[in-house]
Backbone as CSV, one residue per row, in Angstrom:
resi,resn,N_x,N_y,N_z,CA_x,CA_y,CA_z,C_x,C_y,C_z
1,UNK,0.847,-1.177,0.000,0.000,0.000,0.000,0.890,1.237,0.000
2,UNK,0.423,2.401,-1.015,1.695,3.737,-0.756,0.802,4.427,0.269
3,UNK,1.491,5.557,0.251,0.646,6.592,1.331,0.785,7.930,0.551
4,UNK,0.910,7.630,-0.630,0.275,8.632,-1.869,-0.883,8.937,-1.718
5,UNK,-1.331,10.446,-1.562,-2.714,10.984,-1.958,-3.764,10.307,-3.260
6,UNK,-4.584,9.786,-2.900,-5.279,9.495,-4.412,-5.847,10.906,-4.860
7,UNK,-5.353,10.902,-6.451,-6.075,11.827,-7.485,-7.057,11.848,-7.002
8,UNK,-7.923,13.578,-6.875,-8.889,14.011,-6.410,-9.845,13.421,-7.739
9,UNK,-9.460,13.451,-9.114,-10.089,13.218,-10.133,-10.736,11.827,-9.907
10,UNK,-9.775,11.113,-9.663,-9.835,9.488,-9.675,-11.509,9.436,-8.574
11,UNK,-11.229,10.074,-7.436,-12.100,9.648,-6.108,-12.976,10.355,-6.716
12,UNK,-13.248,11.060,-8.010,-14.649,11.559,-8.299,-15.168,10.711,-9.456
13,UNK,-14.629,10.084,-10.110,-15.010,9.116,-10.879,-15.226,7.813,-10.275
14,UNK,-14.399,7.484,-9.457,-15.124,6.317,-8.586,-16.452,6.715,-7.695
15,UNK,-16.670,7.844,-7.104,-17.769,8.378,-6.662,-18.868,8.470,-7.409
16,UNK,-18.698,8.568,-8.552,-20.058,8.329,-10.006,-20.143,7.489,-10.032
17,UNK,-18.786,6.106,-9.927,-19.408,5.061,-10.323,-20.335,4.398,-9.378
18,UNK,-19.504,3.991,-7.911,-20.412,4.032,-7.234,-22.001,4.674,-7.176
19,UNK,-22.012,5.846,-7.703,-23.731,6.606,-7.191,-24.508,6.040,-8.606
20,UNK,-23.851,5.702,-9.113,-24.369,5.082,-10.807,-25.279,3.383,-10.512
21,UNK,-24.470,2.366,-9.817,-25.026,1.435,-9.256,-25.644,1.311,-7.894
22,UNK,-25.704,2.486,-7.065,-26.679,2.825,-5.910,-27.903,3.149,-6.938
23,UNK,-28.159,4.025,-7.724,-28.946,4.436,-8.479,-29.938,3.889,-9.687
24,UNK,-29.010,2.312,-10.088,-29.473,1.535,-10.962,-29.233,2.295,-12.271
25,UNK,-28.139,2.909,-12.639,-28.338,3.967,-13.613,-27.286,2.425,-14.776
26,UNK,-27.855,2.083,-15.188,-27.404,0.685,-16.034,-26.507,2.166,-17.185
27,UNK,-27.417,3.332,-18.190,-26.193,3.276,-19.108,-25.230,3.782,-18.596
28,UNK,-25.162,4.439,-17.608,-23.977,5.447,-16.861,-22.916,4.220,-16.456
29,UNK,-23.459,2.891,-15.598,-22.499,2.099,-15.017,-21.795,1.099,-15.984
30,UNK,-22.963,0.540,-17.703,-21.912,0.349,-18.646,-20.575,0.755,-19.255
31,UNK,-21.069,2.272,-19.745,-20.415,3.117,-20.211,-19.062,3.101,-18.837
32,UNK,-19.169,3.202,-17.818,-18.017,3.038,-17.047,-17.225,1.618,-17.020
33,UNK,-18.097,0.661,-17.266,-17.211,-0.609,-17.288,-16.337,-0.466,-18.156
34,UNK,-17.530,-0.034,-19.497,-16.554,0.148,-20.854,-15.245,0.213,-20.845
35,UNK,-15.505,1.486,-20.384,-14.035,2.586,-20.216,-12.924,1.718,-19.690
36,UNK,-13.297,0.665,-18.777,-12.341,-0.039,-17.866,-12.348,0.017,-16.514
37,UNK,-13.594,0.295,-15.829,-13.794,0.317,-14.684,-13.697,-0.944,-13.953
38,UNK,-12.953,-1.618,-12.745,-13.288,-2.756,-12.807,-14.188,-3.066,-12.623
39,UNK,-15.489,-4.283,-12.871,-16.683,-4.901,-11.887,-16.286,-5.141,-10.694
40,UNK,-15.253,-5.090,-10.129,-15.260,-5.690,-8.709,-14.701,-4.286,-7.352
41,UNK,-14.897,-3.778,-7.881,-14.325,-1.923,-7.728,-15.548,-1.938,-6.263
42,UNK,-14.473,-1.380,-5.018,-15.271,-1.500,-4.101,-15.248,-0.415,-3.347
43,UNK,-15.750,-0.010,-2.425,-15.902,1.482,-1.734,-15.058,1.093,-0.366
44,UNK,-15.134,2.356,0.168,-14.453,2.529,1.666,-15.056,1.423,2.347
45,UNK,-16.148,0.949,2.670,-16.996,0.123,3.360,-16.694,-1.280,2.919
46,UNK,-15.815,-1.735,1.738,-15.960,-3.237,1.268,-17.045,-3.189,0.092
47,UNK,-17.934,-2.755,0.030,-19.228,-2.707,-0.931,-19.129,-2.535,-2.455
48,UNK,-19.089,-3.796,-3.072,-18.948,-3.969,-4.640,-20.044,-2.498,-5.000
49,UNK,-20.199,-2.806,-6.554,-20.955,-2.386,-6.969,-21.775,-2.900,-7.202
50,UNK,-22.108,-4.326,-7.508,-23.233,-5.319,-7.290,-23.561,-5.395,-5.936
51,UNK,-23.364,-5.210,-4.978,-23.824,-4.680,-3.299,-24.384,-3.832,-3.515
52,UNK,-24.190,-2.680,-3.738,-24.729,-1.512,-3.685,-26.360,-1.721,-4.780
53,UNK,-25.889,-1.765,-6.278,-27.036,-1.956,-6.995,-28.386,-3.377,-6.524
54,UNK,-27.381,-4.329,-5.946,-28.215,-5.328,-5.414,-29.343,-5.123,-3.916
55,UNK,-28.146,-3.623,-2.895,-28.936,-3.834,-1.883,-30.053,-2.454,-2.299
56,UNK,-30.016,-1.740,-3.003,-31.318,-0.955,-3.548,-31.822,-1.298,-4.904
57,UNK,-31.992,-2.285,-4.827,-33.123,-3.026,-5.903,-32.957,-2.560,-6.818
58,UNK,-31.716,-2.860,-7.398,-31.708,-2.421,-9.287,-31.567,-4.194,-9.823
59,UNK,-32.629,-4.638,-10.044,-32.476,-5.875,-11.072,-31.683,-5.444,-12.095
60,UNK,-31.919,-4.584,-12.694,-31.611,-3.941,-14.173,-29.474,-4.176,-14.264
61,UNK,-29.773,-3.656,-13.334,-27.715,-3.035,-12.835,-27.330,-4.255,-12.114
62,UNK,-28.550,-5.134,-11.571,-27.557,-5.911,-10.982,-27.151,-7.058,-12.270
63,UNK,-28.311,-7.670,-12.595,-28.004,-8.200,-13.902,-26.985,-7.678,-14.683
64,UNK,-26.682,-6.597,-14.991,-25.161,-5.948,-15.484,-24.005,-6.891,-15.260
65,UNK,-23.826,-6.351,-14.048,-23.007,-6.785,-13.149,-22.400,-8.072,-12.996
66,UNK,-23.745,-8.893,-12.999,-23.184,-10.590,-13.352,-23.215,-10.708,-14.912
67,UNK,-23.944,-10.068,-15.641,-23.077,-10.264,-17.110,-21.868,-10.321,-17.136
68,UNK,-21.331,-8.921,-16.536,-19.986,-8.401,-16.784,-19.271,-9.320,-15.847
69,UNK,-19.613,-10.468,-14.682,-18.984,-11.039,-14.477,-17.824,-10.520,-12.714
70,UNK,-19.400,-9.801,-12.673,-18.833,-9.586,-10.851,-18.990,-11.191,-9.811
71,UNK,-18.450,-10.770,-8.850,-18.631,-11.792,-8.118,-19.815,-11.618,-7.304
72,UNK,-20.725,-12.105,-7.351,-21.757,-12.738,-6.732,-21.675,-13.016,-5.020
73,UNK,-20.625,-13.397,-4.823,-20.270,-13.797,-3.283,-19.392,-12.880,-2.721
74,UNK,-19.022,-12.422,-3.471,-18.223,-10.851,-2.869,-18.520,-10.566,-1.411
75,UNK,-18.242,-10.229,-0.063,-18.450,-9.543,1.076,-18.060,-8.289,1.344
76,UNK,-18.828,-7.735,2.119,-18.307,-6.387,2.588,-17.639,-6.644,3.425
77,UNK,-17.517,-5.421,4.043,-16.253,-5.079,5.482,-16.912,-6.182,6.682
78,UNK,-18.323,-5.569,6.379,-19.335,-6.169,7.492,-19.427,-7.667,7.460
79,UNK,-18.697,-8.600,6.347,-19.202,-9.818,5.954,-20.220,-9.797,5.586
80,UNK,-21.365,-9.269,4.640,-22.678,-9.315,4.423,-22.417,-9.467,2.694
81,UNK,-23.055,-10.421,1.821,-23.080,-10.572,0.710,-24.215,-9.734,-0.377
82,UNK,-24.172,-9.780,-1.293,-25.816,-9.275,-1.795,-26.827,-9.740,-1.760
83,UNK,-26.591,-10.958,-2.020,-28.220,-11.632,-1.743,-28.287,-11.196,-0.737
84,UNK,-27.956,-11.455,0.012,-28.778,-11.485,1.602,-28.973,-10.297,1.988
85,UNK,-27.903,-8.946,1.380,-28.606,-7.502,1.673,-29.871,-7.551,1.136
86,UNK,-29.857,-8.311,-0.577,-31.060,-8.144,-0.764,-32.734,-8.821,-0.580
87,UNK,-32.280,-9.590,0.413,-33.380,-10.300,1.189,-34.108,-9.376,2.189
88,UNK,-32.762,-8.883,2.613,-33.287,-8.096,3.706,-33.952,-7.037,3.492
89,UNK,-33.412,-6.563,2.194,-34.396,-5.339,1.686,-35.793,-5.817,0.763
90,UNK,-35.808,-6.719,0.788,-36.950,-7.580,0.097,-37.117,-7.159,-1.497
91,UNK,-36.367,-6.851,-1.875,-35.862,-6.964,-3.832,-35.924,-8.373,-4.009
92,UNK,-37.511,-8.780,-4.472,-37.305,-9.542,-4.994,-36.560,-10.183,-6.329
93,UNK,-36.663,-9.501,-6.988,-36.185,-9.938,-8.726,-34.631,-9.637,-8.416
94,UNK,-33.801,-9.070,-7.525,-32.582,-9.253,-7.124,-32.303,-9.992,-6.799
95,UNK,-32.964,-10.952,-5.795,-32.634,-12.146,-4.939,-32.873,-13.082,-6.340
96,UNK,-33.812,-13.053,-6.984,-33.680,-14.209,-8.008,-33.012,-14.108,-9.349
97,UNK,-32.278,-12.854,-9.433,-31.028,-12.657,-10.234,-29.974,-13.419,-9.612
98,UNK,-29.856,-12.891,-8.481,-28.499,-13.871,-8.084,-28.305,-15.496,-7.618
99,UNK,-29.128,-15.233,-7.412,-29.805,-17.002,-6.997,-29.366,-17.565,-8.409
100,UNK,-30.050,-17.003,-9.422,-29.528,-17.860,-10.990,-28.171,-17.833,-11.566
101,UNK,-27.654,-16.423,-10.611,-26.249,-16.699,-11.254,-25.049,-16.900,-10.549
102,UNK,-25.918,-17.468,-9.601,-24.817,-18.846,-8.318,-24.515,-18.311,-7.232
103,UNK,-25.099,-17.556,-6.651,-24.913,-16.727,-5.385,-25.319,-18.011,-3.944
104,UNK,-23.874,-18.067,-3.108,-23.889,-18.943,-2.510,-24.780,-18.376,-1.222
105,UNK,-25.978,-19.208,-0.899,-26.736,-18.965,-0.200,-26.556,-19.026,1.386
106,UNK,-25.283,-19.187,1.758,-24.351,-19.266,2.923,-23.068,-19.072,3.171
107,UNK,-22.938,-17.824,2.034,-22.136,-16.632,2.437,-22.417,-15.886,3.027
108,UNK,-21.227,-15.176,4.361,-21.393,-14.277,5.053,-22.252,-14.071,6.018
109,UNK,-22.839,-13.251,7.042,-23.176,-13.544,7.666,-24.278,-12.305,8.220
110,UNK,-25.481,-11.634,8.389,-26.447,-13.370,8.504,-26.283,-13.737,7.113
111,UNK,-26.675,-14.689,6.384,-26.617,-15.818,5.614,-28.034,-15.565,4.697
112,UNK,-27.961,-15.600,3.318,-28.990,-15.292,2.895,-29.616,-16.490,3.589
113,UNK,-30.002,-17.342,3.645,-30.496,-18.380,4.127,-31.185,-18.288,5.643
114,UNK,-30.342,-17.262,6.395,-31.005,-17.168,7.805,-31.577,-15.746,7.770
115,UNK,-31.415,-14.715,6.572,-32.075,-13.757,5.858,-33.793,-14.123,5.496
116,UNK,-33.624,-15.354,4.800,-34.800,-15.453,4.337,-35.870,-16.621,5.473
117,UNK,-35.079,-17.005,6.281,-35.939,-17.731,7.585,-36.293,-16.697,8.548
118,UNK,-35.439,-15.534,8.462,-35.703,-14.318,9.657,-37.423,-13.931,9.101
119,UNK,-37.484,-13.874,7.730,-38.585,-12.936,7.458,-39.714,-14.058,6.511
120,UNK,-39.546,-15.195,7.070,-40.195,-16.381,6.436,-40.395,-16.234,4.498
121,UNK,-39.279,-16.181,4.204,-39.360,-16.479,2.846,-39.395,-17.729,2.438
122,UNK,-40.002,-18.869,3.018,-39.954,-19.992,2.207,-39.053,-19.780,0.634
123,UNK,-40.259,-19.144,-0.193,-40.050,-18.999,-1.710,-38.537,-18.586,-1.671
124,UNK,-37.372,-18.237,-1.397,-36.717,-17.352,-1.514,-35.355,-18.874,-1.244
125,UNK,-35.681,-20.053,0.285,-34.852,-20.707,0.182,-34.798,-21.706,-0.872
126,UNK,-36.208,-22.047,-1.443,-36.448,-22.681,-2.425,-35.799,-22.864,-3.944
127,UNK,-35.387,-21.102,-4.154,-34.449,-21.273,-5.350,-33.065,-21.949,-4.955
128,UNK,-32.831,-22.590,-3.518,-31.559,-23.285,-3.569,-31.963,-24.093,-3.420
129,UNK,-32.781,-25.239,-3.618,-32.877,-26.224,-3.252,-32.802,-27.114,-4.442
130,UNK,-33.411,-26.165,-6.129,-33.622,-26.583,-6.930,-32.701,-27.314,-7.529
């Protein structure tokens, strides 16, 4: 690690990108992959950008995201994965984005799995069972 100042420029373009997948803003967060942003590009907190778009219900961005081939099981600082943020926030069509594109249902902690028993989602443990 240096103890070089990061470019003020840099921390404002990562700051778009970030507010781009809080926001679900799919062409803003392409157009940044494009460019070469990584998918796995994470904030002060640990928080992908599939975290972020996953834990405020962007199906749209999160689907992106696993196109482009983010990780799915990724954790934050907190140990908390996306599914299970997004259980907790009850996005559905998030939880069954990632569910299809292999999101381990006992990553991190709580666990999507003890996510979706906290708030009786049957339906929700069911896509792992399949």
């Amino acid at each position: 690690m240096t103890d070089e100042p990061i470019d003020p420029r840099l921390q404002e373009i990562a700051q778009r990108v970030f507010d781009a997948a809080r926001a679900g803003d799919v062409p803003a967060l392409g157009a940044y992959l494009d460019a070469g942003v990584p998918v796995n590009l994470t904030n002060g907190a640990g928080d992908t950008l599939l975290m972020l778009a996953a834990y405020h219900g962007h199906a749209e961005a999160v689907q992106l995201l696993i196109d482009r081939e983010a990780d799915v099981d990724r954790l934050n600082d907190r140990g908390q994965s996306p599914v299970a943020g997004a259980i907790f926030k009850g996005e559905e069509a998030v939880v069954r984005a990632l569910a299809a594109a292999g999101a381990d249902p006992n990553a991190g902690h709580p666990t999507a799995v003890d996510s979706a028993k906290m708030f009786g989602r049957q339906d929700y443990l069911q896509l792992w069972r399949s």
